[in-house]
C-alpha positions in Angstrom: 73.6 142.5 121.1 73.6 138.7 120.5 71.0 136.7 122.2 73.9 134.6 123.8 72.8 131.1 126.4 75.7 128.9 127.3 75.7 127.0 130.5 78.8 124.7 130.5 80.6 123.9 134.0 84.1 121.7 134.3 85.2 121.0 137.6 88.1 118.5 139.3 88.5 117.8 142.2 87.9 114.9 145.4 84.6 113.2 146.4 83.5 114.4 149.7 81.8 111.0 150.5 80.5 107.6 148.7 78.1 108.4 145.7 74.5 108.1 146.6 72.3 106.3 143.9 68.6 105.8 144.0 66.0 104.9 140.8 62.9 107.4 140.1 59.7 106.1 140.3 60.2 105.2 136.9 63.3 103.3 137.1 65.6 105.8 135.8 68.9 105.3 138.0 70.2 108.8 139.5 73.5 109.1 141.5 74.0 112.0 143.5 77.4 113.1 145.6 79.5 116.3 146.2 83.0 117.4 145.1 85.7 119.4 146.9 87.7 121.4 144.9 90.9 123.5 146.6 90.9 126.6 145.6 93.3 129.5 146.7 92.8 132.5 149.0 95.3 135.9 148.6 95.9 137.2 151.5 96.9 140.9 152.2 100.6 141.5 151.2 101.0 144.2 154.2 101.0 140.9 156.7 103.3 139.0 154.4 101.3 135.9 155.1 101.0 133.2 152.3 98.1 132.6 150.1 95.7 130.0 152.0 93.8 127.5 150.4 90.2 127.1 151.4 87.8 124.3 149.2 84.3 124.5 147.5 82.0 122.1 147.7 79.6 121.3 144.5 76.8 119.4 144.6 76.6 116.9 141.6 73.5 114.7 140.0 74.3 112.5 137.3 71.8 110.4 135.6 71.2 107.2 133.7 74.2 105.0 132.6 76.5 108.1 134.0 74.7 107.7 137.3 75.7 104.1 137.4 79.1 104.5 136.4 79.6 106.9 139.4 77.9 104.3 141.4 79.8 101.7 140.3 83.5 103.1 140.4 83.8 106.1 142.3 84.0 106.5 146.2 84.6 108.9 148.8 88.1 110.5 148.5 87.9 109.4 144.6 89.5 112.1 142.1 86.9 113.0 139.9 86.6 115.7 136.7 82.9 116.4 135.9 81.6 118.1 132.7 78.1 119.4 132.8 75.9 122.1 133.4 74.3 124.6 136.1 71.0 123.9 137.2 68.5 125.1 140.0 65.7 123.7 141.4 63.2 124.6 143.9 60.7 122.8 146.2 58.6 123.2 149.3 59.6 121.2 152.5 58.0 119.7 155.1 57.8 122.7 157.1 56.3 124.7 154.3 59.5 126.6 153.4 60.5 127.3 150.1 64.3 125.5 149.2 66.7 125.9 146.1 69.7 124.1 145.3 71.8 124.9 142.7 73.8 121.7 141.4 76.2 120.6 138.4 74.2 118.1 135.9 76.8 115.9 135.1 76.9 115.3 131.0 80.2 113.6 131.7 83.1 112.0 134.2 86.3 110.9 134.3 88.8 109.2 136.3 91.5 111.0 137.3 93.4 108.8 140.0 95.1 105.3 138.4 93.5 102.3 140.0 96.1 101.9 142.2 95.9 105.6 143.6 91.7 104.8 143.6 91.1 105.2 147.6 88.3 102.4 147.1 91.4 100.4 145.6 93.5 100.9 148.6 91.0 99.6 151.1 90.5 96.6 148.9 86.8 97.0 148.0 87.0 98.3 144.3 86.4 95.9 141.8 88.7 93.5 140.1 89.2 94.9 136.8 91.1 97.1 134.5 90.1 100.5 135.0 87.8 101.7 131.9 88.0 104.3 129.7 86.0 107.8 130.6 82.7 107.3 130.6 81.5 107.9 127.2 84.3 107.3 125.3 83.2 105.8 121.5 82.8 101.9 121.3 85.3 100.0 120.0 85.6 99.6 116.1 87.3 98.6 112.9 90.3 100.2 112.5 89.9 103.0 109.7 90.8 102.0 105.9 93.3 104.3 104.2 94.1 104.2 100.9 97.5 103.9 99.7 98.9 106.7 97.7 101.8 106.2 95.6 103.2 109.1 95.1 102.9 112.7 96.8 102.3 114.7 93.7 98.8 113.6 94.2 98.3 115.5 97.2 96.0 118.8 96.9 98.7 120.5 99.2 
């Protein structure tokens, strides 16, 4: 059998509250904040109820310039899609205890509201510019040369 490691986690869904962003010691900016994601419950057909829907709540950390674009644009309520990965961690508390979280590193996010659907845009306190463009999409260019071809019986198809 393959030796097979793939940790890859996409999730979409509603921030429960404003994102949280602090530095490390260091200076390295880190923005932490959950997402709620509906998801559906079946229900027994003998009763003939419905299918519910109940939510999950993921926590999320995102780091360095993704941290500070969560910071920056997203608040509680916001629409969110977050590409990342699974992680746990452990520590000891105050109390001696052992603790683990396990928590989506966020490698990317994306709007998914307009601006004008933003809540943070509806209570007037989100910024004053046009909404940009996912987080790490490329930075703008040339436009791509093409050659001309003057006839298709050049063409290797």
């Amino acid at each position: 059998m393959a030796n097979l490691n793939y940790n890859r986690v996409t999730i979409a869904g509603k921030l429960c509250a404003d994102p949280e962003q602090r530095q490390t010691q260091t200076g390295i900016p880190v923005t932490s904040f959950s997402v709620a994601v509906n998801r559906r419950v079946a229900r027994s057909a003998a009763d003939g109820s419905q299918p519910q829907q109940t939510a999950d709540f993921f926590k999320v950390v995102a780091w360095r310039s993704t941290a500070e674009f969560v910071a920056r644009y997203f608040r509680k309520g916001s629409s969110i899609l977050v590409e990342g990965s699974l992680q746990e961690r452990s520590w000891t508390d105050q109390q001696g205890q052992k603790r683990y979280v396990t928590e989506i590193v966020a490698d990317d996010v994306y709007f998914v509201d307009s601006k004008s659907e933003s809540p943070a845009n509806r209570d007037n306190s989100y910024y004053n510019e046009p909404s940009p463009a996912p987080a790490f999409s490329a930075p703008a260019s040339e436009a791509p040369k093409f050659e001309d071809i003057s006839s298709d019986d050049d063409l290797p198809f």
